[in-house]
N, C-alpha and C positions, 0 to 999 in steps of 0.2 A: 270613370265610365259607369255609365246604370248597368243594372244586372240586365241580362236580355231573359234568364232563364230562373226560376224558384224552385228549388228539390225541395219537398217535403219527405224528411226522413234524414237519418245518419244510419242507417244501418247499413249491410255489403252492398246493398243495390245503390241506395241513394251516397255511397260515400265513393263507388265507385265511380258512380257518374258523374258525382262532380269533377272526379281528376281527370276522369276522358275529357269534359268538357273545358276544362282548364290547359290541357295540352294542345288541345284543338282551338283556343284563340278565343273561346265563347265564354263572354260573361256570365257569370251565377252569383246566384247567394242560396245557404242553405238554412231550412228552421227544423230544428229536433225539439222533441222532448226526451232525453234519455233514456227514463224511466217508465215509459210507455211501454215500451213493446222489446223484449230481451231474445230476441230468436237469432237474430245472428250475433248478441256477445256470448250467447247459451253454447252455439254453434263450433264445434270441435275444431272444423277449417279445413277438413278432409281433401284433397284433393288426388283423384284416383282414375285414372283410363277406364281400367277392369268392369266389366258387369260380371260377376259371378255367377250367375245364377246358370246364365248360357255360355258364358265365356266370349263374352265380346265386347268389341271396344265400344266404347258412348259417344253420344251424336258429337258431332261435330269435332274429335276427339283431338285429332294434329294441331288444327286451328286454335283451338282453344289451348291446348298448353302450353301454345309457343308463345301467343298474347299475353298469358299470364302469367308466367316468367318472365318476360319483357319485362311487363307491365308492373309487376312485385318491386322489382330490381330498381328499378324507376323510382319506387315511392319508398324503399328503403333510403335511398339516396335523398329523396326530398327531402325526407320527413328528421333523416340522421336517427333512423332508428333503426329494429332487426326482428323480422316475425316472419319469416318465407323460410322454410326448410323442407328442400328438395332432397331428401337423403333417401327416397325409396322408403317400401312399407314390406312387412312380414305377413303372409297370407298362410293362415290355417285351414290349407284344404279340407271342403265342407264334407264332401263325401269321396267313394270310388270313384266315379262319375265324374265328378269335379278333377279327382288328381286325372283320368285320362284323357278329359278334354283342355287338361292344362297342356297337357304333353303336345295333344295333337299339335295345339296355337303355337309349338317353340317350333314347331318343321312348318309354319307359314309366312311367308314375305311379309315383314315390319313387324310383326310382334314380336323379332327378336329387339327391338327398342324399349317394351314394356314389361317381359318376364323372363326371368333367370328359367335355370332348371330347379326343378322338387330336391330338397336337401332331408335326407331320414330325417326321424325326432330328433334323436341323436343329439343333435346337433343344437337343436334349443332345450333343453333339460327343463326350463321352466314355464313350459309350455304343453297342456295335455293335447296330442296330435298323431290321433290316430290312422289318417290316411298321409299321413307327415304334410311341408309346409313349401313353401317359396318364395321367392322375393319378387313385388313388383318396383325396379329401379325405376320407374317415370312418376310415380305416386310422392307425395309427403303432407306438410302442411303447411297453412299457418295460422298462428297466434291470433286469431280473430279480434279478441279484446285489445291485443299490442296494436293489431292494424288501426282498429276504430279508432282508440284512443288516439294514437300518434298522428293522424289524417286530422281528427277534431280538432285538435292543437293547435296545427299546423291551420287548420280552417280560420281557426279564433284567431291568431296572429296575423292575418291576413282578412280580417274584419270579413269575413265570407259565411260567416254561421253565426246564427242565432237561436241561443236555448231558450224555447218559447215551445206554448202549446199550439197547434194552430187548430182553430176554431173555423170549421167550416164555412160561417156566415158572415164573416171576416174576409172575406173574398168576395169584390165585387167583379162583374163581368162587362162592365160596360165598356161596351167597344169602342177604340179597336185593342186598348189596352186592358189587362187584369189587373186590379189595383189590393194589394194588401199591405197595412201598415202604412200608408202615405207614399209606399211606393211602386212603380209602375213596370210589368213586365210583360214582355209576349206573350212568352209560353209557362204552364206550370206544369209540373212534374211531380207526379203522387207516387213516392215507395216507401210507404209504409204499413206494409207488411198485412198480414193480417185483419188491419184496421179499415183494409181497402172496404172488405165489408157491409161498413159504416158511411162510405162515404157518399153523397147525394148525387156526384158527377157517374156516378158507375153503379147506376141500379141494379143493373144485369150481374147474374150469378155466375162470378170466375171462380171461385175460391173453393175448396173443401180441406176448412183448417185443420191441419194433424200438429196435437201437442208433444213434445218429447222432452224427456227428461235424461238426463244423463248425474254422475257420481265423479266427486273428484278423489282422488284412492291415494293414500301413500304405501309404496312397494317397494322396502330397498333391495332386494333379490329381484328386480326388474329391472332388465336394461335398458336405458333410455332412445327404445324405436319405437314405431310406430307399429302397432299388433292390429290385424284384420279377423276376427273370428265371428263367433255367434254375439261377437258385443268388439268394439272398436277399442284398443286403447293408445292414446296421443300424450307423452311426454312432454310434461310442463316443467320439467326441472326438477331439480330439489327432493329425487325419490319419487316426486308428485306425478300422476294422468289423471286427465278428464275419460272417462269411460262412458260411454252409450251403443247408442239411444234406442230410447223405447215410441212406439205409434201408439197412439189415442185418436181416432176421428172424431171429429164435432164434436169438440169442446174448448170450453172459453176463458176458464179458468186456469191460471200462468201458474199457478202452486204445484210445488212438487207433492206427488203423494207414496207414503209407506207403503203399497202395490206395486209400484214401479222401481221403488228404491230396491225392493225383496227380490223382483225378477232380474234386476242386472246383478243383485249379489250372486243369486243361485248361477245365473249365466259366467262370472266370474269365475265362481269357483267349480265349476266344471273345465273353463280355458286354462287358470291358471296352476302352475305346481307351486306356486310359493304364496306366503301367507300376504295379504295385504289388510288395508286398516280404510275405512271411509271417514272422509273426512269434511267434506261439502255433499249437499246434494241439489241440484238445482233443478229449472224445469223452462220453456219457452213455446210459443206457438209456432208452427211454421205456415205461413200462408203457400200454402201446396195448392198448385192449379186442377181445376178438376181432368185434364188429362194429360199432368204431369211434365209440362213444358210450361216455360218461362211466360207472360206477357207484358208486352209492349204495344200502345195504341192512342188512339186521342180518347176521348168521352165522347159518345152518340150524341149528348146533350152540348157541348163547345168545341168546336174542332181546337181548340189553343191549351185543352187542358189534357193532361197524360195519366196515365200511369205504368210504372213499371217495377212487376212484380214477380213474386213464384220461382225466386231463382232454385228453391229445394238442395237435396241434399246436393248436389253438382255446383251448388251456387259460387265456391271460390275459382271453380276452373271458368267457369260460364261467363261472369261477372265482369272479367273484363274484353273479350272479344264482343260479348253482345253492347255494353254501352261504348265501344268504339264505332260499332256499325249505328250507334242510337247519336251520335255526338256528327259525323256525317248525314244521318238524315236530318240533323236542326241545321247543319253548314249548307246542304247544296241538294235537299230532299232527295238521296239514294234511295231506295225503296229497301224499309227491312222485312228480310226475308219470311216467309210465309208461316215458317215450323214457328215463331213465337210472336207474331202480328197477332196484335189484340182481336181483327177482322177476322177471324178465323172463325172465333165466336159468334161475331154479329152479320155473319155469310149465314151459317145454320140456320141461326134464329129465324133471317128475313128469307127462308127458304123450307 
């Protein structure tokens, strides 16, 4: 069977949507370059309800968890691999203010589903927490790089990916079909990242790239959970966490810099009571939408060609409800929802 559909990308967007669109019946093939663009294997894999700042849950918040649990569980089983760890997170109450609008949310209908009660310091010793701390159980992670890799795999043995650059001009548009490589598809599908930028279908300015850099620490007086403070830190095993991240706007350069590395130290050892050791330091772009939602749309210039992008930091909960609602509109054109339609954009402009 030809492909009906072309993801440009492996990263969380485009690897998610190709297994939507693989469960949903619809032909694909995918083309990455690996080495392009590192923002989601950079990407820690946070997945968190909580906004802290005000204490409330995030858009779409039920929906979204329960998809991506599903949804995890699913491609653990495809794939015969293991990177989804639901085990809840430790939150380092930020201020006063924080710990009493923690409290408030535990005497409100459904947020007993997302947070414990405040446990004194006491209780984590190696943890500096002054306002003390609490557990959100619906939070955890996963293994970002586990998932990539084990989906790519799984893609490559199922001749569905292709490690290629792809070359913009390489793409012809003659109707009714898209032709690259010699072969012929409906629709194309651009997630890749950052790079959207660059690309000649999507003149119009989505994007304001924020770079982030995070630390990979070995800690062996660190228990292996997931920490929330003025810096994250995610349990990779072996004594090992990825620690972040830091914001840089507009900028384009993917190297990690000695600035950023110093501020997650200093930030570290202010969270932490026990000594750690750095031991990687990496850095990635994240193509952050200019107001901080997801997009999904055709290009003004083809209606046959996409892109979908800006999952941001929410990207592992988000990721799989939004390309299931995206895999329904190529099946039976459902109309996707307004909060992350590309047309949101091109309503202002033409207004």
């Amino acid at each position: 069977m030809n492909p009906e559909i072309l993801i440009v990308g492996q990263g969380l967007a485009g690897t998610t949507l190709a297994l939507q669109l693989y469960r949903s019946g619809i032909p694909f093939l995918v083309v990455d370059n690996p080495s392009i663009s590192r923002s989601s294997r950079v990407a820690a894999g946070l997945f968190n309800p909580v906004v802290f700042k005000r204490m409330n849950l995030g858009w779409r918040t039920h929906d979204c968890l329960k998809e991506a649990m599903s949804f995890y569980r699913f491609v653990e089983q495809l794939t015969e691999s293991s990177f989804c760890h639901a085990n809840g997170m430790h939150r380092i109450h930020g201020s006063a203010d924080e710990r009493k609008l923690w409290d408030e949310r535990l005497l409100e209908l459904g947020w007993e589903h997302h947070i414990e009660d405040t446990l004194p310091a006491e209780n984590h010793p190696w943890l500096n927490q002054p306002f003390d701390g609490a557990r959100v159980k619906s939070a955890g992670f996963i293994n970002t790089l586990e998932y990539l890799h084990s989906v790519g795999n799984w893609l490559k043995n199922q001749h569905l990916l292709i490690e290629a650059t792809f070359q913009y001009e390489a793409l012809r548009t003659s109707e009714p079909m898209l032709q690259w490589q010699d072969l012929q598809f409906n629709k194309v599908v651009f997630c890749e990242g950052f790079k959207l930028a660059e690309n000649p279908w999507f003149p119009e300015s989505y994007l304001n790239p924020a770079k982030g850099e995070v630390l990979i620490i070995e800690a062996p007086d660190l228990p292996q959970e997931v920490i929330n403070g003025k810096v994250y830190c995610v349990p990779l095993g072996n004594n090992q966490f990825k620690v972040g991240s830091t914001y840089a706007w507009n900028q384009s350069n993917p190297l990690p810099t000695e600035e950023k590395k110093q501020e997650l130290i200093q930030a570290l050892q202010k969270m932490l009571c026990v000594p750690f050791e750095v031991i990687d330091h990496e850095a990635g772009i994240r193509p952050t939408v200019i107001d901080r939602r997801p997009i999904f749309g055709a290009s003004t210039l083809h209606s046959n060609i996409f892109a979908f992008n800006g999952l941001g930091t929410k990207g592992v909960v988000l990721a799989p409800l939004l390309t299931k609602e995206i895999a329904q509109f190529f099946l039976d054109g459902t109309p996707i929802p307004e909060d992350y339609s590309i047309e949101r954009f091109q309503w202002k402009q033409s207004h």
